[in-house]
VOGU-3710 file (C-alpha; in Angstrom, 3 decimals, decimal comma):
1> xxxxxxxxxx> 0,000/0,000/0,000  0,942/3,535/-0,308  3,234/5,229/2,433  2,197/8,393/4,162  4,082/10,886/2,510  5,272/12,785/5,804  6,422/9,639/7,679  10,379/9,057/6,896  11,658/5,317/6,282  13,241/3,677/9,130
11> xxxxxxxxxx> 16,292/1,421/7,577  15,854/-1,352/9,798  18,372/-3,198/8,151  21,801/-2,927/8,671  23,911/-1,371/5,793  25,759/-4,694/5,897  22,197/-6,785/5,551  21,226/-5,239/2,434  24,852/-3,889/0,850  24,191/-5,726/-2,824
21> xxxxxxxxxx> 28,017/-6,669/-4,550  28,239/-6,522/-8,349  29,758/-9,963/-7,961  30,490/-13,347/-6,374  32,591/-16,197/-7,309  34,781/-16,794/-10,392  32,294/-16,843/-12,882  29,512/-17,559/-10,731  26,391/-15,983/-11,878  25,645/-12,675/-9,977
31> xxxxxxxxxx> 25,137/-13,432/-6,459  25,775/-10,808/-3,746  28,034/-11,427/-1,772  27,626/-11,309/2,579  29,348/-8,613/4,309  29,985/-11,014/7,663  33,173/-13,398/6,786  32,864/-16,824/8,054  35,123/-20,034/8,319  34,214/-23,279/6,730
41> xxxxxxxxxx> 35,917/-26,778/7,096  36,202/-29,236/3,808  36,685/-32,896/4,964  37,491/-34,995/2,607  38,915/-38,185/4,115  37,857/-41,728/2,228  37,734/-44,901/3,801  36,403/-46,472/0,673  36,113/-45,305/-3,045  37,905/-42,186/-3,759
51> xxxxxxxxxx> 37,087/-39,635/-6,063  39,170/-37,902/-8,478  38,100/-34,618/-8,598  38,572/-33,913/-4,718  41,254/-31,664/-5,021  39,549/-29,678/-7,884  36,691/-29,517/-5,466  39,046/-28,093/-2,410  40,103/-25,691/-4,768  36,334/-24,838/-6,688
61> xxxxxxxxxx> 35,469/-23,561/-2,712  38,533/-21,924/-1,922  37,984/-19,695/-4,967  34,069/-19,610/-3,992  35,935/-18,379/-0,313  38,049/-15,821/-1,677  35,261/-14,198/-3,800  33,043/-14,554/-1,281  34,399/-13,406/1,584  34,715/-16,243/3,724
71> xxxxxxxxxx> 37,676/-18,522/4,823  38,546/-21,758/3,804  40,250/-24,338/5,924  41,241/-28,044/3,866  42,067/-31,063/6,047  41,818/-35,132/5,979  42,497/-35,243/9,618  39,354/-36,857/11,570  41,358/-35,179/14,642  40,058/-31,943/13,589
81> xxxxxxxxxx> 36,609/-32,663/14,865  37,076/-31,462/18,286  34,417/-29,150/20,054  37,188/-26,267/20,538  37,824/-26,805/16,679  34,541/-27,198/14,992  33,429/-23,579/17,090  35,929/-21,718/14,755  33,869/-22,990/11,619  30,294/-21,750/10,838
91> xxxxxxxxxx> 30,002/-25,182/8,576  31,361/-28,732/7,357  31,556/-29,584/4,079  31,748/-33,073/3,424  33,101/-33,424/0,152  32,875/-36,817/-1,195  33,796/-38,636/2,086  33,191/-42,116/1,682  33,249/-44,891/4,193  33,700/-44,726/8,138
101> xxxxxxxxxx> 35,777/-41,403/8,802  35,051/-40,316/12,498  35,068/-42,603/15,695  32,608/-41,703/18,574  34,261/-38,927/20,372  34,660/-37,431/17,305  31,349/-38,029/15,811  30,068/-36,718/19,575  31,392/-33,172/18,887  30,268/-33,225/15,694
111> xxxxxxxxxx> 26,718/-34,044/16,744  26,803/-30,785/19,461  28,186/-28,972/16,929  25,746/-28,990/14,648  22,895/-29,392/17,025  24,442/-26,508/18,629  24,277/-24,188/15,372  26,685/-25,106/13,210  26,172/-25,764/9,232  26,406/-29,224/7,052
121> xxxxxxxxxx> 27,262/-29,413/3,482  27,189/-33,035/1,953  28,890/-33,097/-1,717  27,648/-36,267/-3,717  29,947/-39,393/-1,878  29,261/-37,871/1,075  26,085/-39,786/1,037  28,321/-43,053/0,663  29,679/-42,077/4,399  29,347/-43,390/7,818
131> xxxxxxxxxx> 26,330/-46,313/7,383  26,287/-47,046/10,996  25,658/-43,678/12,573  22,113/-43,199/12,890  22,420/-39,459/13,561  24,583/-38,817/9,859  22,273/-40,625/7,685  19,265/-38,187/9,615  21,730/-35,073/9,057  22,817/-35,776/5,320
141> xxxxxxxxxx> 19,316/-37,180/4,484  19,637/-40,528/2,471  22,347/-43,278/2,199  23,483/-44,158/-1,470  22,175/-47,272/-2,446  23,889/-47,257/-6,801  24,540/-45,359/-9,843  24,240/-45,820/-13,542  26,933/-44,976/-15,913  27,909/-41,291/-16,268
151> xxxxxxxxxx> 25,543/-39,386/-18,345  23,350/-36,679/-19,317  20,351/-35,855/-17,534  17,805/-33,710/-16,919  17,359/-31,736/-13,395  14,284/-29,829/-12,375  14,864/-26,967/-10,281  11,795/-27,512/-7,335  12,679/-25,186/-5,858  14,596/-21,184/-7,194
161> xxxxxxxxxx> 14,077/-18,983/-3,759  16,766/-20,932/-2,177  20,491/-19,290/-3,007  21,666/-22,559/-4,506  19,162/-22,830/-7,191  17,783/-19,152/-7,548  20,106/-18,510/-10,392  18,807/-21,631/-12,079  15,869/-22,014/-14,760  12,874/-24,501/-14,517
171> xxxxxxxxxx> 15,085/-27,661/-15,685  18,863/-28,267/-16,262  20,651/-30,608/-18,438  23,577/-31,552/-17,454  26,369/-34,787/-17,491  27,293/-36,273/-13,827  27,095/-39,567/-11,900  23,228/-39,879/-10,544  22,805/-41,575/-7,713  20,078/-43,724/-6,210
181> xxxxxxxxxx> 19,288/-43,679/-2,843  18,079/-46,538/-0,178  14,959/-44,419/0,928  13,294/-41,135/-0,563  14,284/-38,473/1,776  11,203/-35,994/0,633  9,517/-36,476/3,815  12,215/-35,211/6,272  13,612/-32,232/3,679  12,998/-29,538/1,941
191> xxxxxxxxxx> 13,751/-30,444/-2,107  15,372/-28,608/-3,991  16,196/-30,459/-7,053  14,956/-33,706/-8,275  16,044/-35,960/-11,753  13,821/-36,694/-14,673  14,363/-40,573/-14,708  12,831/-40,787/-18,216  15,778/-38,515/-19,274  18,360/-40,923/-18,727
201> xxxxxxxxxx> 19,045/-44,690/-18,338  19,582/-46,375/-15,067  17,456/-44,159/-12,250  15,276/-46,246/-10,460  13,600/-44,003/-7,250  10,703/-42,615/-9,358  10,500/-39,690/-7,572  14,069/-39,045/-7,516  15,682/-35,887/-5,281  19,258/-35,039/-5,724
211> xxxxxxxxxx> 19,406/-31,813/-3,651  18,077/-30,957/-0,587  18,359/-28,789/2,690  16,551/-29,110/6,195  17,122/-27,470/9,474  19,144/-29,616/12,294  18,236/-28,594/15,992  19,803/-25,067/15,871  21,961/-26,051/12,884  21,090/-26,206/9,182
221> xxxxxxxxxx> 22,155/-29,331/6,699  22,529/-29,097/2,862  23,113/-31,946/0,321  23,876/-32,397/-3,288  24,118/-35,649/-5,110  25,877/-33,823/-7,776  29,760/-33,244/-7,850  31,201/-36,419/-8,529  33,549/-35,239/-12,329  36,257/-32,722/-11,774
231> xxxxxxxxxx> 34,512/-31,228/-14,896  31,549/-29,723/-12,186  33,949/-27,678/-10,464  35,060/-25,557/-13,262  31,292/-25,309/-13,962  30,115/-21,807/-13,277  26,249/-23,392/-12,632  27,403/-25,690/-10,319  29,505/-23,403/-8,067  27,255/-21,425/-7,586
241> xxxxxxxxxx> 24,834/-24,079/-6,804  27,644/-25,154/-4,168  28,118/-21,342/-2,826  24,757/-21,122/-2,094  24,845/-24,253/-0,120  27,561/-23,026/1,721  25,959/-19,361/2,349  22,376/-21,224/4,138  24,085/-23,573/6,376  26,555/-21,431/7,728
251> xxxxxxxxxx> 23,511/-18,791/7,721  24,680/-15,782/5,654  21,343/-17,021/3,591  18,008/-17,569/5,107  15,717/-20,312/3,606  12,751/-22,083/4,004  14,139/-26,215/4,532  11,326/-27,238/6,304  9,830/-30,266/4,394  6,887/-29,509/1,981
261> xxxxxxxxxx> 4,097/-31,559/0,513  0,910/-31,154/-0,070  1,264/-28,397/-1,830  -0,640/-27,249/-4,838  0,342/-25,107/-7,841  -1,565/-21,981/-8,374  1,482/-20,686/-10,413  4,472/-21,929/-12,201  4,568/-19,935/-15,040  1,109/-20,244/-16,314
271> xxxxxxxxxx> -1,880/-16,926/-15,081  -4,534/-19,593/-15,354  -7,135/-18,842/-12,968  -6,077/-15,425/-12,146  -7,261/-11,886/-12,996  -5,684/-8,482/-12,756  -7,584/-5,993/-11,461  -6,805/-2,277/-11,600  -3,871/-0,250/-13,532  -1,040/-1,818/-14,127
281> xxxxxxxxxx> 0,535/-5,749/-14,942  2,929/-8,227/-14,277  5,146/-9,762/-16,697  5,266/-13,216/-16,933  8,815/-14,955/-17,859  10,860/-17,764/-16,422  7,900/-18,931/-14,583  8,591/-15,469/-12,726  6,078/-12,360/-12,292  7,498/-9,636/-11,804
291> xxxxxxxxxx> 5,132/-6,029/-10,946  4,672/-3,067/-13,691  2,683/-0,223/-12,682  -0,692/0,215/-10,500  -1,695/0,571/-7,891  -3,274/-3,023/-8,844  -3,657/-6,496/-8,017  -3,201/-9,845/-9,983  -5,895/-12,214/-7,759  -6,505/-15,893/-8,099
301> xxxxxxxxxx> -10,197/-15,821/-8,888  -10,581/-19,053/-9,722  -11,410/-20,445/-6,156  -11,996/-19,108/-2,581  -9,924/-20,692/0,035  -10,664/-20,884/3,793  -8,169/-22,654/6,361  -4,630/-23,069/4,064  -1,269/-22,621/3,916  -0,101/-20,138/1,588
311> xxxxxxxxxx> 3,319/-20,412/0,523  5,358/-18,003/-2,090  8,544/-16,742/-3,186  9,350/-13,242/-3,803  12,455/-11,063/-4,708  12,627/-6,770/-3,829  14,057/-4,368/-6,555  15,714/-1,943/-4,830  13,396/-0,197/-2,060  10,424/-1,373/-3,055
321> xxxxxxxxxx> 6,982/-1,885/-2,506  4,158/-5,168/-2,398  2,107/-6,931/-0,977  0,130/-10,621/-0,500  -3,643/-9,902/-0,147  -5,811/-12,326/1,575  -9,847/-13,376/2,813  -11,269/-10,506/0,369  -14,477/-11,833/-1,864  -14,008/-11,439/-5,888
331> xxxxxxxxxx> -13,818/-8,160/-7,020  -12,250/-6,072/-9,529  -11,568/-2,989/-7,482  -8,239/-3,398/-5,886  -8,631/-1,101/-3,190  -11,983/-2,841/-2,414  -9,672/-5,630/-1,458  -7,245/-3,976/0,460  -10,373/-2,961/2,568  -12,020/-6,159/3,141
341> xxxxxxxxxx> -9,149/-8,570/3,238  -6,025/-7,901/5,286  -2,667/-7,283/3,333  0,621/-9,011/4,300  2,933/-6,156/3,632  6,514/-6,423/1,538  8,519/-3,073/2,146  12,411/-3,249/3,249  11,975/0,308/4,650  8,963/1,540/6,358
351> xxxxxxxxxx> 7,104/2,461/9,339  6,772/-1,197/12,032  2,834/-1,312/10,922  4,112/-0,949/6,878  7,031/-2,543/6,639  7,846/-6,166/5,647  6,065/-9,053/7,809  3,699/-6,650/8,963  -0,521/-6,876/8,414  -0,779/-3,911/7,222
361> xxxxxxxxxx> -1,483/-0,846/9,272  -2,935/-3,173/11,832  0,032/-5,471/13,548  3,822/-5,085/13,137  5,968/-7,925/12,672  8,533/-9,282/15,374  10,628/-7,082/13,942  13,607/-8,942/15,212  12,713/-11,815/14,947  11,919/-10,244/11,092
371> xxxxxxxxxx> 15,538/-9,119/10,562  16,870/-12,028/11,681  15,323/-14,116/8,802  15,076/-11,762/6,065  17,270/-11,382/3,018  18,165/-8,095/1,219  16,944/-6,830/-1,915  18,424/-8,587/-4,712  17,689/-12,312/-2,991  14,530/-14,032/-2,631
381> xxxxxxxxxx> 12,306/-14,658/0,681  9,501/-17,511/1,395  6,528/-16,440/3,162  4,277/-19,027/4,175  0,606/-17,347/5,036  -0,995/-19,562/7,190  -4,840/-19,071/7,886  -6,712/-21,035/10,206  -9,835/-19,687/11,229  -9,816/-15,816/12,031
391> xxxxxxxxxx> -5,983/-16,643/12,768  -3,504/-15,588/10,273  0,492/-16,220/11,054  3,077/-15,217/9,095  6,697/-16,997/8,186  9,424/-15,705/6,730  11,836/-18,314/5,214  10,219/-20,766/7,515  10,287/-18,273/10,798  7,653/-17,055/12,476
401> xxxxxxxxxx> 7,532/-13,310/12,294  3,695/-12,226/12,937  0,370/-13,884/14,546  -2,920/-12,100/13,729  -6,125/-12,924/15,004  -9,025/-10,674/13,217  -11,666/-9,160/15,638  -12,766/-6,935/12,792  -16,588/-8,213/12,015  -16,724/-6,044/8,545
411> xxxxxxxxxx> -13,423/-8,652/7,509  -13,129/-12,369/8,001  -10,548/-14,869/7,202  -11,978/-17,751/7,150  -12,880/-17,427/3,205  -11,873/-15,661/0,530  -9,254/-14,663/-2,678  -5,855/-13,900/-2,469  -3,893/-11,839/-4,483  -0,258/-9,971/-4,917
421> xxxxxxxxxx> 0,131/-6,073/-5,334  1,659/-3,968/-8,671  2,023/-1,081/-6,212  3,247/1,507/-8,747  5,615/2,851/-10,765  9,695/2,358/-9,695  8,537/-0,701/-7,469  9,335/-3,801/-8,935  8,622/-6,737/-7,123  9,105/-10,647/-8,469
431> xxxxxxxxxx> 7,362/-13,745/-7,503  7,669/-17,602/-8,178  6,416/-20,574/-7,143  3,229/-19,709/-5,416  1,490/-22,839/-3,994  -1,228/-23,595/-1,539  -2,528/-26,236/0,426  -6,128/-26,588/1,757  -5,766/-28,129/5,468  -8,132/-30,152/6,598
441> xxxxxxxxxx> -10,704/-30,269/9,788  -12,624/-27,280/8,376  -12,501/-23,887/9,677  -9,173/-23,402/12,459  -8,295/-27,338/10,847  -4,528/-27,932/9,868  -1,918/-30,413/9,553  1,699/-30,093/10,775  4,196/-29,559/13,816  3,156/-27,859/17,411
451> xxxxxxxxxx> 6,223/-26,455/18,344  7,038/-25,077/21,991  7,620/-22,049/22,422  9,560/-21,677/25,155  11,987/-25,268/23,868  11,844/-24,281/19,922  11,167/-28,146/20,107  8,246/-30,055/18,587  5,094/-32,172/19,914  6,230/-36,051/19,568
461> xxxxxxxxxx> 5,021/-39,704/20,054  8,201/-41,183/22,235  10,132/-43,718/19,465  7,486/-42,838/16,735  5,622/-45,367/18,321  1,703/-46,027/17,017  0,997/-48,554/19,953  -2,367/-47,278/22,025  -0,358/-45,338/25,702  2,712/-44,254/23,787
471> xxxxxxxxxx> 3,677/-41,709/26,074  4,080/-37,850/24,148  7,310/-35,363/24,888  9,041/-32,553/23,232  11,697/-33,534/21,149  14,013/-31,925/18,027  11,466/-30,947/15,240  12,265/-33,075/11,652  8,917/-33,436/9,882  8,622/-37,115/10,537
481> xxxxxxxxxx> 4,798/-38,429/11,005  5,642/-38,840/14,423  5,202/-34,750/15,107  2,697/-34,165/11,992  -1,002/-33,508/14,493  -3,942/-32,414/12,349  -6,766/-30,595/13,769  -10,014/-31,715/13,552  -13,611/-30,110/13,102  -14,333/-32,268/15,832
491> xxxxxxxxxx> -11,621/-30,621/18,397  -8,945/-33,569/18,166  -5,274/-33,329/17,247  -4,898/-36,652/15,443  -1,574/-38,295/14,703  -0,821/-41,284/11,931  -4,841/-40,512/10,599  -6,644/-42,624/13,704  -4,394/-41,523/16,886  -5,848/-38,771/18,789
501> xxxxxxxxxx> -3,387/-36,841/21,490  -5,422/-38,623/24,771  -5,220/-37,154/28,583  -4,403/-40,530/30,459  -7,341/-42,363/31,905  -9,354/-39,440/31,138  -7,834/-37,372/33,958  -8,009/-33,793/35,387  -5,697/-33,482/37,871  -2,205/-31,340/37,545
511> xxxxxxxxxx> 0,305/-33,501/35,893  -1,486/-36,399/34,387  0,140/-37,365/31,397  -0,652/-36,948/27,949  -0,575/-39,604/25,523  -1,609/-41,352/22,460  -4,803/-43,679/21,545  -7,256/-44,584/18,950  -9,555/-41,908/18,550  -13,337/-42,465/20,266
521> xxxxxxxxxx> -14,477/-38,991/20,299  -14,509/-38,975/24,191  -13,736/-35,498/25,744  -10,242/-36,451/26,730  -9,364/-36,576/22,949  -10,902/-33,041/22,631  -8,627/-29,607/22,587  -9,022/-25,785/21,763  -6,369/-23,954/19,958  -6,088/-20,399/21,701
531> xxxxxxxxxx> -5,253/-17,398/19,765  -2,146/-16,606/22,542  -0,776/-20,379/21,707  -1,983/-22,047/24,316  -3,772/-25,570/23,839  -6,947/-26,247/26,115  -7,816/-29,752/27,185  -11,627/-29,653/27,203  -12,523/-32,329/29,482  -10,362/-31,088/31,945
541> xxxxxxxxxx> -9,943/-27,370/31,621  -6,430/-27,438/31,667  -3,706/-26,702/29,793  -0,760/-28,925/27,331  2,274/-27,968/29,452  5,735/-29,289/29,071  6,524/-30,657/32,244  8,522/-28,921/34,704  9,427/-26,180/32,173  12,088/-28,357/31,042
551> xxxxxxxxxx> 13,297/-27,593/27,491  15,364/-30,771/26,844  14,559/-33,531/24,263  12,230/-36,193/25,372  10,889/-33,979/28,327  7,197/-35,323/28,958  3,950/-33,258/28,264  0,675/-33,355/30,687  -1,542/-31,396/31,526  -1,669/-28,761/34,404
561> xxxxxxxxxx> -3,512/-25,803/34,934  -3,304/-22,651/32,577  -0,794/-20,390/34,209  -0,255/-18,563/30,507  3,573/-19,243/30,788  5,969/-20,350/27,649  5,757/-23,653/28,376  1,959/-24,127/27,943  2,287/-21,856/24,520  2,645/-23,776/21,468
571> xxx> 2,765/-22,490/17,233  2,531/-24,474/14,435  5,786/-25,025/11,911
//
């Protein structure tokens, strides 16, 4: 929307957060560098196989390193992963390891460290690494199972907001050694490319990632299958497929790695369905729209949408202006929108209520929590919109940075279009990749983690158990069934379709444990989702509380009563 003319823009962001550089690695494709050096390790120590095109690949980051403006340390020494080492380093890369490489103490620190913050890169062989640690094959993603002959193939780009593939197209063709994997790791990460099996002999995964990112604990993990010819290295595509790797887990990058499925395409490059309404356009190339004009509005008219999540990419020009529009009924009058629906507000510069995260003119973001996750102009963001109900929160690059509950009775959320702004002339704003997915449960239903607020850690059946009294903690959010609850119309949060989150024996007093069993609709299976986060047990009044306000993994949840303290407040993602 349009700023007030008298009110001056408060840069919020640092000069270093959104300083834009002409240039990053040898000829890698424009990509701006960080202000903030860092330090990363490459390990590449082989117990088995071992790859030719190591060194080249030692040298392909120190070059990424020096243009980047970050340090580079080489070793093959498994002595190096020490917790007074591994603090110096903001990430790991793993270049085509192979085999068993650390012993416990050493995999030990390398657990804290990562758990503790730090980042992991996995370069193709890496996946062929350390088959009896439990805790690797979680952090890279997917053992290698086998691999056809060297060949051409095609790659399609899932996902171009994160910094390894933004610089990408739709699809790539290009020659390496494709890998299979023993399990499909799409349900624990956040895909970023997959393979077209029919475009080459040998794949045999169907659905078929090759790279991948998810967060770890505090940390943040990135793999690529690709890498294994010393030809990649000295391929300008693929470094900067690798810098960008580098960049999110040692967090000079934000992205959104949280697994996604579910999802549905309302565009990819085709306007199907949608409409513009007032002055101006948006040009539609590389399945990218990007603003021309207005003040208008390009809506999806073709369907109404009540309780979804709302996911889309989008990229600032400059000190620009937009804006995701949501809950307003059809219309061509753009304003008429921005009056009955509430707008999600993208602005690097502006007042709290006006500025990026915030609803507009109604709720400012966290705007720390805001800065924290945002990137600069010149780089793409994820927001994820997520309406449930009258409740709309707001992620950016998979943080939470607002939670809005509407108490307006002219508005509602709970159905209507959405749309993205053409504010005007001079601000030019892009978008990809915008997706949605209905959630289920009707009004205030959804499906997905209930993280704590006061651990950061996530809702969870003890062992992933589905046996009727498997006891429920807190424990390190991954995106494994175990933590997926869906909301019902009928009050429950189910687990595995038929489990319903159960107060034991049907209790009410302080303390009695909470715990899984087939659903009977029974009032013990029944819970309200609060607007301030906490989760009401309706037959007993009382509230889902982490026991003991303990914060460490596998920390049991009962129930107790409501004292409106962090650990009875709970968010979803």
């Amino acid at each position: 929307m349009l700023r007030h003319p008298t009110t001056p823009l408060l840069k919020r962001l640092s000069a270093a957060a959104v300083a834009i550089t002409a240039a990053a690695a040898m000829a890698v494709h424009a990509v701006p560098a960080e202000a903030a050096a860092f330090k990363v390790l490459v390990f590449s120590k082989t117990a088995g196989f071992r790859h030719d095109a190591i060194p080249a690949g030692i040298q392909a980051i120190r070059d990424l390193g020096g243009a980047g403006d970050f340090d580079v340390d080489a070793t093959e020494d498994s002595a190096a992963f020490t917790t007074g080492n591994l603090a110096q380093y903001q990430a790991v890369v793993f270049l085509n390891t192979t085999g068993d490489v650390l012993n416990g103490s050493q995999q030990a620190a390398f657990e804290s460290y990562v758990d503790g913050g730090g980042g992991y890169v996995g370069v193709h062989a890496a996946a062929d690494t350390e088959y009896d640690w439990p805790y690797y094959g979680q952090l890279m993603g997917a053992w290698f199972s086998n691999h056809p002959a060297i060949q051409q193939a095609t790659v399609r780009n899932e996902d171009r907001a994160h910094a390894a593939t933004a610089h990408l197209g739709t699809s790539w063709t290009r020659t390496d050694e494709w890998y299979n994997y023993r399990s499909n790791p799409r349900p624990d990460v956040r895909v970023l490319q997959s393979l077209d099996e029919g475009s080459y002999s040998g794949g045999s995964m169907g659905d078929h990632p090759i790279t991948w990112c998810h967060p770890q604990a505090a940390g943040r993990a990135f793999y690529t299958g690709l890498g294994h010819t010393q030809e990649s290295y000295a391929d300008p595509d693929f470094r900067a497929l690798l810098l960008g790797g580098i960049r999110y887990a040692a967090k000079a990058v934000n992205a959104d790695c949280r697994p996604e499925t579910g999802y549905t395409t309302l565009y990819g490059g085709s306007t199907a369905g949608w409409s513009q309404a007032g002055p101006g356009s948006f040009a539609n190339s590389d399945a990218t729209l990007t603003s021309q004009g207005g003040m208008g509005m390009l809506w999806y008219d073709a369907k109404e949408f009540g309780s979804y999540s709302l996911k889309l990419d989008w990229k600032l020009t400059g000190d620009a202006n937009s804006g995701v529009i949501v809950g307003f009924p059809a219309t061509g009058d753009p304003q008429a929108a921005l009056d009955t629906g509430y707008e999600v507000q993208i602005d690097a510069t502006d007042t709290p209520d006006k500025t990026t995260g915030a609803i507009y003119g109604v709720k400012s973001a966290d705007l720390a929590a805001r800065d924290a996750a945002l990137n600069p102009p010149g780089r793409w963001n994820t927001y994820e919109l997520l309406v449930e109900g009258e409740r709309l929160q707001v992620f950016l690059n998979g943080s939470k940075i607002n939670d809005f509950t509407n108490t307006d009775p002219a508005r509602s959320l709970q159905q209507g279009h959405i749309g993205i702004q053409n504010h005007g002339p001079g601000d030019v704003v892009s978008f990809r990749d915008i997706r949605v997915k209905e959630l289920t449960g009707g009004p205030g239903g959804s499906t997905g983690a209930l993280r704590g607020m006061a651990s950061n850690r996530c809702l969870d059946v003890s062992g992933a158990s589905q046996s009727n009294g498997a006891s429920v903690h807190i424990w390190d959010c991954n995106g494994r069934p175990n933590q997926q609850w869906t909301t019902t119309s009928a009050g429950e949060l189910r687990v595995y379709g038929g489990k319903c989150l159960d107060v034991n024996g049907a209790g009410t007093a302080d303390g009695t444990a909470v715990i899984i069993w087939d659903c009977n609709g029974q009032n013990n299976q029944k819970w309200t989702l609060n607007a301030d986060g906490s989760i009401t047990a309706v037959g007993a009044n009382k509230c889902l509380d982490v026991s003991g306000h303990g914060t460490a993994n596998g920390t049991r949840v009962q129930i107790w009563t409501c004292t409106g303290a962090t650990n009875q407040k709970w968010t979803r993602g």
